[in-house]
DSSP file (Angstrom, degrees, kcal/mol; ACC not computed):
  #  RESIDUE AA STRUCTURE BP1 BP2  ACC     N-H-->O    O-->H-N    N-H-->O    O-->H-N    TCO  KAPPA ALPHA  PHI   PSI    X-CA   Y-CA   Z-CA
    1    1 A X              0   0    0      0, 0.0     2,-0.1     0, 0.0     0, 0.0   0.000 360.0 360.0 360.0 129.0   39.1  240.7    9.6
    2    2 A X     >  -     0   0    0      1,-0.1     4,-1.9     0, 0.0     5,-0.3  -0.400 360.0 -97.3 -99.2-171.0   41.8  241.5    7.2
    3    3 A X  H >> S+     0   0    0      2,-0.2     3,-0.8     3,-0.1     4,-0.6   0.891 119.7  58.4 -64.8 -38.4   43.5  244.8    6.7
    4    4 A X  H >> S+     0   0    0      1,-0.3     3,-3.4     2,-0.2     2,-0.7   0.702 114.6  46.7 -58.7-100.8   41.3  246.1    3.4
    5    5 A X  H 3> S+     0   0    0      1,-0.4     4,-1.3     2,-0.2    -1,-0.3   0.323 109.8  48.2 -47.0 -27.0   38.1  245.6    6.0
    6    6 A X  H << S+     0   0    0     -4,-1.9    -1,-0.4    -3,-0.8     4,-0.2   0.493 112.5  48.2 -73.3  -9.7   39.7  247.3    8.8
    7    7 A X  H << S+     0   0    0     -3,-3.4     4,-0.5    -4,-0.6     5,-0.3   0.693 113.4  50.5 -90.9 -35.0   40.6  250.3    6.4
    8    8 A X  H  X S+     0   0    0     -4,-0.7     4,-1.0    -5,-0.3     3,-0.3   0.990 110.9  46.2 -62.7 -73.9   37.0  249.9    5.4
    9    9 A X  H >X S+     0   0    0     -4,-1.3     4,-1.8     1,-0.3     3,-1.1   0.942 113.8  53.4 -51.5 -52.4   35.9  250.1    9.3
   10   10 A X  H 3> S+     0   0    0      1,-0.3     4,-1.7     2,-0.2    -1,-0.3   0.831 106.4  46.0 -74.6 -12.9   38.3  253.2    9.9
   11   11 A X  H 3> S+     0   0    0     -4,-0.5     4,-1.9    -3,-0.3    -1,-0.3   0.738 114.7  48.2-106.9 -21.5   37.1  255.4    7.2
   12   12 A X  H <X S+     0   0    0     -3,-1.1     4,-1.6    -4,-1.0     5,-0.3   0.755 111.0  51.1 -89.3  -9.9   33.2  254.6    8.4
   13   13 A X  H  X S+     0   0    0     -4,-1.8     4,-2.6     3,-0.2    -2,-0.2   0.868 114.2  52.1 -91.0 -43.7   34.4  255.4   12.4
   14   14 A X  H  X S+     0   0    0     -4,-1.7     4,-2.6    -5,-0.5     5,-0.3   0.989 107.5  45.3 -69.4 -34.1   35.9  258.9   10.5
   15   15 A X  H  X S+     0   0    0     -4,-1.9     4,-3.1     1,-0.2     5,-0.3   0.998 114.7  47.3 -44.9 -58.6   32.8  259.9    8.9
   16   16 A X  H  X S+     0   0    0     -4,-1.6     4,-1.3    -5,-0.2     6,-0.4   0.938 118.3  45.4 -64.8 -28.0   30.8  259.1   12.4
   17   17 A X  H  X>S+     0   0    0     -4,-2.6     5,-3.1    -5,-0.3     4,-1.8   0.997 110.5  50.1 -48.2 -56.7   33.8  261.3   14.3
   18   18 A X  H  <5S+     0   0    0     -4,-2.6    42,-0.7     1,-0.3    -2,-0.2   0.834 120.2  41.2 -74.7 -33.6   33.7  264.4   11.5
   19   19 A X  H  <5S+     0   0    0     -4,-3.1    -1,-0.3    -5,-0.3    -2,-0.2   0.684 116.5  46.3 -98.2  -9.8   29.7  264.3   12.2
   20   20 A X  H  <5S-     0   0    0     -4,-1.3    -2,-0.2    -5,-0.3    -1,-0.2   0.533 109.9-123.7 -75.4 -18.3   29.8  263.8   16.0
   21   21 A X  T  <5 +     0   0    0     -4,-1.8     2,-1.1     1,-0.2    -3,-0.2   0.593  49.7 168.3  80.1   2.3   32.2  266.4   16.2
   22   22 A X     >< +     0   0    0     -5,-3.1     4,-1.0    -6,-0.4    -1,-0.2  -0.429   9.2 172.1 -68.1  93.9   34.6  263.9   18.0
   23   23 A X  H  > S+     0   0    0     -2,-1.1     4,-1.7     2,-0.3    -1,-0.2   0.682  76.3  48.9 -89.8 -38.0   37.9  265.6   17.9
   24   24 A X  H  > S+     0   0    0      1,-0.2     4,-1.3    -3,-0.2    -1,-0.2   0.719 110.9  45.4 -86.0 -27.5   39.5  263.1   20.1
   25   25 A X  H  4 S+     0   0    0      2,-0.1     4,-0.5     1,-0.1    -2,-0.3   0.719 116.8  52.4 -97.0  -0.1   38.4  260.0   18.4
   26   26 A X  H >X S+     0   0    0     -4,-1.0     3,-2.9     2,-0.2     4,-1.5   0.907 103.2  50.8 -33.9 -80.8   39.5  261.9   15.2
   27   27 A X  H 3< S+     0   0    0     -4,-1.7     3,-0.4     1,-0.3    -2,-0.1   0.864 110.5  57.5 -48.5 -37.9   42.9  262.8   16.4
   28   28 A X  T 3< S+     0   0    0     -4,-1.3    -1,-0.3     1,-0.2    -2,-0.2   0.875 103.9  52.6 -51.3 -40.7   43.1  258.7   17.2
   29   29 A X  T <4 S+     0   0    0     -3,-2.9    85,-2.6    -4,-0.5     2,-0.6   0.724 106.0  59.7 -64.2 -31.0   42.5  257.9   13.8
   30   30 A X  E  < S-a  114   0A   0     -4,-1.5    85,-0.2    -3,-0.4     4,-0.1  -0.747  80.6-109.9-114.1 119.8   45.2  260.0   12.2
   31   31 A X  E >   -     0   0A   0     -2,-0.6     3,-2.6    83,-0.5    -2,-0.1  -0.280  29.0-110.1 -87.7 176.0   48.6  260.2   12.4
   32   32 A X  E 3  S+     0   0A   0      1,-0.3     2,-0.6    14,-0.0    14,-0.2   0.782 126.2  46.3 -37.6 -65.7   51.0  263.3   14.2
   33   33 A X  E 3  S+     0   0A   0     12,-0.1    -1,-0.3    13,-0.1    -2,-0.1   0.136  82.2 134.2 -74.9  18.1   51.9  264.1   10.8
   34   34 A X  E <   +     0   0A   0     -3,-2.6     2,-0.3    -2,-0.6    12,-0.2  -0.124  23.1 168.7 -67.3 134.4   48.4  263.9    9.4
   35   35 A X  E     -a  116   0A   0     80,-1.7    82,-1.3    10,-0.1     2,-0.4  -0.991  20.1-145.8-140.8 174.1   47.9  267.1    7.1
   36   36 A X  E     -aB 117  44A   0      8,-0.8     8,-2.9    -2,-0.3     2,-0.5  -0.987   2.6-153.8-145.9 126.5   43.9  267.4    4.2
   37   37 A X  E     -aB 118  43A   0     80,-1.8    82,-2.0    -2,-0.4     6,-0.2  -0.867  15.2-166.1 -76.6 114.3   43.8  268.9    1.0
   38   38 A X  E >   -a  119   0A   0      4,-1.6     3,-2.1    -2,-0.5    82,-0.1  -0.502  37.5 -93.3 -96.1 167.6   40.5  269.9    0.5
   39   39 A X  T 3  S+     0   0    0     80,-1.3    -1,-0.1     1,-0.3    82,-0.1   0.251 118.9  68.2 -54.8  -1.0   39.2  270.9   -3.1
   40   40 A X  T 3  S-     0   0    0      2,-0.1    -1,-0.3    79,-0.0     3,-0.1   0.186 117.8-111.0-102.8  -0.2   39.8  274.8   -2.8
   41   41 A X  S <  S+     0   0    0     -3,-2.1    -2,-0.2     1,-0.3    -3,-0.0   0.238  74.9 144.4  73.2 -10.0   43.7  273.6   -2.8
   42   42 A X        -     0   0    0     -5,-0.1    -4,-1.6     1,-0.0     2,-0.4  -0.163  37.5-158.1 -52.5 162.7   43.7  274.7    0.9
   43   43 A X  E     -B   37   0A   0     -6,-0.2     2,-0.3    -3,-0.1    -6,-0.2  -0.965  14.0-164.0-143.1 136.7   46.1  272.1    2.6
   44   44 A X  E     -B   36   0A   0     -8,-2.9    -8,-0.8    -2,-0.4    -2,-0.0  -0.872  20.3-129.9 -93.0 118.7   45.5  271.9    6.2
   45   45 A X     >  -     0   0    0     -2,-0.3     4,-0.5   -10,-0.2    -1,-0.1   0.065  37.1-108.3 -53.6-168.3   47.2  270.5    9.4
   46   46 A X  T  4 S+     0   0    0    -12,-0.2     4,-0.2   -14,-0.2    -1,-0.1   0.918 118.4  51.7 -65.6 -52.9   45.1  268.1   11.9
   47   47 A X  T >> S+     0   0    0      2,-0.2     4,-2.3     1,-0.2     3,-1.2   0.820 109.8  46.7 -47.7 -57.1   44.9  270.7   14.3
   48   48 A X  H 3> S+     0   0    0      1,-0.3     4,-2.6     2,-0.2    -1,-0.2   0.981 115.3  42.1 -59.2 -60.9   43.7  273.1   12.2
   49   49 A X  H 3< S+     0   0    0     -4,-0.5    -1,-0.3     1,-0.2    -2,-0.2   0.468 115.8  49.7 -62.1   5.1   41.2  271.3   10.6
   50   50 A X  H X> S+     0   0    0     -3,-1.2     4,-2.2    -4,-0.2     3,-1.8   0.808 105.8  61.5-119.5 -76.4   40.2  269.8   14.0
   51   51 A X  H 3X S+     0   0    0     -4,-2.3     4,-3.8     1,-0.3     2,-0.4   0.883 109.3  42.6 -21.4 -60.9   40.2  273.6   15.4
   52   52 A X  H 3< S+     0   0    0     -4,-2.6    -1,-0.3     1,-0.2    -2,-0.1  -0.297 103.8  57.3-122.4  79.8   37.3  274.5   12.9
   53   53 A X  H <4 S+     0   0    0     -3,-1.8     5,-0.4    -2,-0.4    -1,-0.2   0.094 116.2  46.1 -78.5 -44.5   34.8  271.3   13.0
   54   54 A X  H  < S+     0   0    0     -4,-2.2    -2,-0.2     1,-0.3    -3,-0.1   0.899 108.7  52.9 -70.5 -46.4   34.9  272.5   16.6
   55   55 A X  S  < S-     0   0    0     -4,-3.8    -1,-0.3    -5,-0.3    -3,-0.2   0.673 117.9-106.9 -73.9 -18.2   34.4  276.4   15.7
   56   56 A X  S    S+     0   0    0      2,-0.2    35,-0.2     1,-0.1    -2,-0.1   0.645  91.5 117.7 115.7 -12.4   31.4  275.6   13.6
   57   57 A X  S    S+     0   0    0      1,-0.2    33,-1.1    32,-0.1     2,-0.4   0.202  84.8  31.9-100.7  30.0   33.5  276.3   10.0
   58   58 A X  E    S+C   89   0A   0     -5,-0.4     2,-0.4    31,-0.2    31,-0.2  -0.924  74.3 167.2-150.4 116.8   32.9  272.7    9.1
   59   59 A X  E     -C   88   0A   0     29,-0.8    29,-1.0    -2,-0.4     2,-0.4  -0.784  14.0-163.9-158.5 130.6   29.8  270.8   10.2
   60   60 A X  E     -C   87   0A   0    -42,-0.7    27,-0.2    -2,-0.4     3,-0.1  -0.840  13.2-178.9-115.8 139.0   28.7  267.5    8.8
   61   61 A X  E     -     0   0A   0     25,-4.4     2,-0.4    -2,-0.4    -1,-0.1   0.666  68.4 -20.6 -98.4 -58.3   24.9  265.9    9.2
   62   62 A X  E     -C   86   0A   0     24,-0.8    24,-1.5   -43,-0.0    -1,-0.3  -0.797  45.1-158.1-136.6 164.6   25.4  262.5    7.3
   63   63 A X  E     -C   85   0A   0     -2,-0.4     2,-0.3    22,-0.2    22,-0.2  -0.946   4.2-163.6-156.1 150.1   27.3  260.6    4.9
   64   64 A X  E     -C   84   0A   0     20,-0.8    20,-0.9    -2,-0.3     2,-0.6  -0.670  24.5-138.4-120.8 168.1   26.2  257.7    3.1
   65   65 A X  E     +C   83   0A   0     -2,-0.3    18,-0.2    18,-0.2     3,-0.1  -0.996  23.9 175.9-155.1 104.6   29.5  255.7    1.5
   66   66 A X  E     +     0   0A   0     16,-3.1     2,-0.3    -2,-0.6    -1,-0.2   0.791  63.9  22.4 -69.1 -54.6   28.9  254.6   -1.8
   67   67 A X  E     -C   82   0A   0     15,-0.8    15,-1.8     2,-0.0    -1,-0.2  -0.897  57.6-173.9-126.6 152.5   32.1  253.2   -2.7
   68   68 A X  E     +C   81   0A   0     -2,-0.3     2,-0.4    13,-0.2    13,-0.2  -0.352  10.9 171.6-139.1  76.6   35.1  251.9   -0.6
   69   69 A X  E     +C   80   0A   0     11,-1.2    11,-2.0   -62,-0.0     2,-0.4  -0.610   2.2 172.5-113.0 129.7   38.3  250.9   -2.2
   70   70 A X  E     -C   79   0A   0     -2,-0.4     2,-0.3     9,-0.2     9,-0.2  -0.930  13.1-172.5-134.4 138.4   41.4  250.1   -0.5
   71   71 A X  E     -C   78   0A   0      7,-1.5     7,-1.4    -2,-0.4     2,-0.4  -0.992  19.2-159.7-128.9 118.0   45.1  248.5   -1.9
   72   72 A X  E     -C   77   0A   0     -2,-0.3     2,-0.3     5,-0.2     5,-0.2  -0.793  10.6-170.2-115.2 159.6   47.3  247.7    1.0
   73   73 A X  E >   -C   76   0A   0      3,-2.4     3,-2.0    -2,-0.4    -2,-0.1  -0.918  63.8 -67.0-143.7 118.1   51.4  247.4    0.3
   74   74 A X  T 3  S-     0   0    0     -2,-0.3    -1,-0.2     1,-0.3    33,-0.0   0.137 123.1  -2.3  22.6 -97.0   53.0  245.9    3.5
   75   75 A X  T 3  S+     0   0    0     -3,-0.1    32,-1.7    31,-0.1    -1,-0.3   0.064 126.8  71.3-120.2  27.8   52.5  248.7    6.3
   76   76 A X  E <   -CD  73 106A   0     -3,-2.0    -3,-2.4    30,-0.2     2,-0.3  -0.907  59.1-171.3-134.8-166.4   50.9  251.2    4.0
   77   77 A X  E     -CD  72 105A   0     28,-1.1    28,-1.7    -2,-0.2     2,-0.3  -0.967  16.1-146.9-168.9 144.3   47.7  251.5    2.2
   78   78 A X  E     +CD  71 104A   0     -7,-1.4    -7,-1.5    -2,-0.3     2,-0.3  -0.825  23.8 176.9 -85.4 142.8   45.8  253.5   -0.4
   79   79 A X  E     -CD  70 103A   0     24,-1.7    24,-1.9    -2,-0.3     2,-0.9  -0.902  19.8-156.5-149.0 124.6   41.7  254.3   -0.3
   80   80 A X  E     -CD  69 102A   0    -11,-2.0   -11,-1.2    -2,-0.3     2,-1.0  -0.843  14.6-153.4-110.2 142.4   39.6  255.9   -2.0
   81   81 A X  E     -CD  68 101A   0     20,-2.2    20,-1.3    -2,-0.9     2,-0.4  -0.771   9.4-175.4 -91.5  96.9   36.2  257.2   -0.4
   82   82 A X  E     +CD  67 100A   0    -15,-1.8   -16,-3.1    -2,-1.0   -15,-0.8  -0.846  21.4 133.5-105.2 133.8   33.1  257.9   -2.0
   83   83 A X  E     -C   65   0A   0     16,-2.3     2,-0.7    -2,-0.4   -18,-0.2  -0.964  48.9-113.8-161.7 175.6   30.1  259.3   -0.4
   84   84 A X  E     -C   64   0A   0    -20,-0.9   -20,-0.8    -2,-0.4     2,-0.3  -0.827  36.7-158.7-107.4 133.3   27.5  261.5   -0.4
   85   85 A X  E     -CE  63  97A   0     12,-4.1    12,-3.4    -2,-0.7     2,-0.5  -0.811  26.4-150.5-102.3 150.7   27.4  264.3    2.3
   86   86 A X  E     +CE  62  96A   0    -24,-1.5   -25,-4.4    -2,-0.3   -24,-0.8  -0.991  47.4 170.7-129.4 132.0   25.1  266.3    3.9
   87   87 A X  E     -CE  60  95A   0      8,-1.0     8,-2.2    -2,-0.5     2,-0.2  -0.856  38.5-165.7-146.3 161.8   27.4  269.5    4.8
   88   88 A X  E     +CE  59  94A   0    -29,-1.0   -29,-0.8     6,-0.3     2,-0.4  -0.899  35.9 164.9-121.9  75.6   27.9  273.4    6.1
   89   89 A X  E >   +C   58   0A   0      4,-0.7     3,-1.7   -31,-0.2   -31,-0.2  -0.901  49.3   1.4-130.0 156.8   31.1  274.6    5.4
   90   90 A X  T 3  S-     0   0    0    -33,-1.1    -1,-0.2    -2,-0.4   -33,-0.1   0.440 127.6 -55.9  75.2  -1.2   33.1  277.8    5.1
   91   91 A X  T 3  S+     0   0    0      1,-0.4    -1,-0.3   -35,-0.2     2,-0.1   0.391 107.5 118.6 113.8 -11.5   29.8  279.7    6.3
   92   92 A X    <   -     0   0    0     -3,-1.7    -1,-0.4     1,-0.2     3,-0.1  -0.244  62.9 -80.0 -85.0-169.8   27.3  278.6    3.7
   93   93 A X        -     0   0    0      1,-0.2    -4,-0.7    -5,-0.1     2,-0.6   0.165  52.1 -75.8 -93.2 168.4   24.3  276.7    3.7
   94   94 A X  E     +E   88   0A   0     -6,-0.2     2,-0.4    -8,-0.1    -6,-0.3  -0.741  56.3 166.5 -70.6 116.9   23.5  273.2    3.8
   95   95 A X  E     -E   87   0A   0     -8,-2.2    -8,-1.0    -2,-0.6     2,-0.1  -0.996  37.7-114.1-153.3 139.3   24.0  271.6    0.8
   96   96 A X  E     -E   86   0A   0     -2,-0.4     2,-0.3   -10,-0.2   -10,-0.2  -0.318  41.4-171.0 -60.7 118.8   24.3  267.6   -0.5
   97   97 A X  E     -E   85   0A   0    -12,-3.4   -12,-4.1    -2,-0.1     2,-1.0  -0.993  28.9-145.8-143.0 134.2   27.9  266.7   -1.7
   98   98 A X        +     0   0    0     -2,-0.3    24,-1.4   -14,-0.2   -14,-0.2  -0.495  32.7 175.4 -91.0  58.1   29.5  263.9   -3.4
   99   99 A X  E     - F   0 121A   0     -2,-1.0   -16,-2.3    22,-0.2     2,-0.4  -0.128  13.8-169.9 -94.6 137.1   32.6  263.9   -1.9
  100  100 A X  E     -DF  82 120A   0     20,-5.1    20,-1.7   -18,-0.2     2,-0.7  -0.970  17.1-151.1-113.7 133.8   35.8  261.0   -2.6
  101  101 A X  E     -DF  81 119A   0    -20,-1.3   -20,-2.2    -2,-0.4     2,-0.5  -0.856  13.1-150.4 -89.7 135.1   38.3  261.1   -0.6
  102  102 A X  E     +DF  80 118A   0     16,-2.8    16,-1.1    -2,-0.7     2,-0.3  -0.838  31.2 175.6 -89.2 117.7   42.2  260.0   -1.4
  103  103 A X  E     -DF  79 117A   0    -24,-1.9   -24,-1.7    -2,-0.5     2,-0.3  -0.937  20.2-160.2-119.1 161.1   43.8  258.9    2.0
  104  104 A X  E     -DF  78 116A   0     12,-2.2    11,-4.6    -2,-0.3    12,-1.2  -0.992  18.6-171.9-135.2 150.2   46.8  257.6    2.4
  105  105 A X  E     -DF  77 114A   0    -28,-1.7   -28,-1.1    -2,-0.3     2,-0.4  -0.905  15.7-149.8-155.1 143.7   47.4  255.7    5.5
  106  106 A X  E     -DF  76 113A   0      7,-6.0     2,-0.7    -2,-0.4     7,-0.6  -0.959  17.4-133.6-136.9 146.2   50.0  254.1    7.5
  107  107 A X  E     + F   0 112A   0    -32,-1.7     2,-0.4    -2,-0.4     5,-0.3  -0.513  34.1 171.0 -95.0 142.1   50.0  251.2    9.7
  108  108 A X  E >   + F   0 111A   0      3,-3.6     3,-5.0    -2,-0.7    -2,-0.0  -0.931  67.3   0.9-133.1 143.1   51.9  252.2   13.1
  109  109 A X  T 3  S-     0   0    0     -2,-0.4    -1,-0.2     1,-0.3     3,-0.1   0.460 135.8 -55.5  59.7  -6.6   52.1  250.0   16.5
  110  110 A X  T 3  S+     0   0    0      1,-0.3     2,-0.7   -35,-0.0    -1,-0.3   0.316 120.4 108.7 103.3  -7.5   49.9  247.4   14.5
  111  111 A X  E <   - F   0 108A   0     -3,-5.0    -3,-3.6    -5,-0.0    -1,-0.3  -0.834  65.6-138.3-124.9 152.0   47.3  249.9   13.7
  112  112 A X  E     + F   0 107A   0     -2,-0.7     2,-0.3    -5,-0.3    -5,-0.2  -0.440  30.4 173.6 -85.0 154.0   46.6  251.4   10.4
  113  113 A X  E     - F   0 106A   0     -7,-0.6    -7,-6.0    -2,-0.1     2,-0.6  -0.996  38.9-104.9-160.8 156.5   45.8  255.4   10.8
  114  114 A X  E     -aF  30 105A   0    -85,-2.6   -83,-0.5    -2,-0.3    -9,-0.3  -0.743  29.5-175.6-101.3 121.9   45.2  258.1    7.8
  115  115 A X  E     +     0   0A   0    -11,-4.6   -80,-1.7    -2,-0.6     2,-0.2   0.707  69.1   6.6-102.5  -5.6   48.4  260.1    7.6
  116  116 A X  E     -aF  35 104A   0    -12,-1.2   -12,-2.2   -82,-0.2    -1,-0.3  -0.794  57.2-158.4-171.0 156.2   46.7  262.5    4.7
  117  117 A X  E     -aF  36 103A   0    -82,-1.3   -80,-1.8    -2,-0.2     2,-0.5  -0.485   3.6-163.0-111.8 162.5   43.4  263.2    2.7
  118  118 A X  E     -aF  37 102A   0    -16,-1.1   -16,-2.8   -82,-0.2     2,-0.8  -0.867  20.5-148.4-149.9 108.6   42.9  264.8   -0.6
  119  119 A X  E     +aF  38 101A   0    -82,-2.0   -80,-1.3    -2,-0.5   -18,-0.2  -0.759  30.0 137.6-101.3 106.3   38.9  266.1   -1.2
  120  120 A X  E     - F   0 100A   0    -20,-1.7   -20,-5.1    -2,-0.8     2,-0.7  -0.491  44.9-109.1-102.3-175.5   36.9  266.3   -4.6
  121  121 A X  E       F   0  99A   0    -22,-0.3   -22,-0.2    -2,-0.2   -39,-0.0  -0.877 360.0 360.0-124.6 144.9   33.9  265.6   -5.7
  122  122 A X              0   0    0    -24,-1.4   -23,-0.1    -2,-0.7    -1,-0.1   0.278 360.0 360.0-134.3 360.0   32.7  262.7   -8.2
């Protein structure tokens, strides 16, 4: 497997985390310095954002992954994410979202991990 297909593999193991609620195979994924801009311009640590999946202010049912595009440059890597989500956030309803994500990702010890995310919609 080369690295674009292991970047490919990591981003489908965060989706299944962020909707299992797996905080710990999250926090594996992502490095110390990991921080997500979400589309409201908030920018989040890990911890924070890890803090409310768990509290209930984030909760994801599915994502289907339309698109998956990855550019690796020696021990870093670009992706963008597209997919469709089925989401709860901030206290509203369930509602169907098309989200892409920008990660940017570095590979450490020999494994690649997403040191920050940037969320819109397409």
């Amino acid at each position: 497997m080369d690295d674009e297909e292991r970047i490919r593999k990591l981003y489908r193991k965060y989706w299944h985390c962020m909707i299992a609620k797996d905080v710990d195979g999250l926090r594996g994924l992502m490095t110390d310095d990991y921080f997500l801009l979400h589309m409201t311009g908030v920018k989040q640590t890990a911890e924070v954002f890890l803090k409310g999946l768990l509290d209930g202010t984030f909760h994801y049912y599915s994502a289907e992954h339309d698109s998956i595009e990855v550019i690796v440059t020696g021990d870093r890597a670009s992706m963008i994410g597209k997919s469709r989500v089925l989401a709860a956030v901030y206290g509203g309803g369930k509602h169907s979202w098309r989200l892409r994500g920008d990660f940017t990702l570095r590979k450490e010890e020999g494994r690649w991990k997403f040191s920050c995310s940037r969320a819109s919609t397409y």
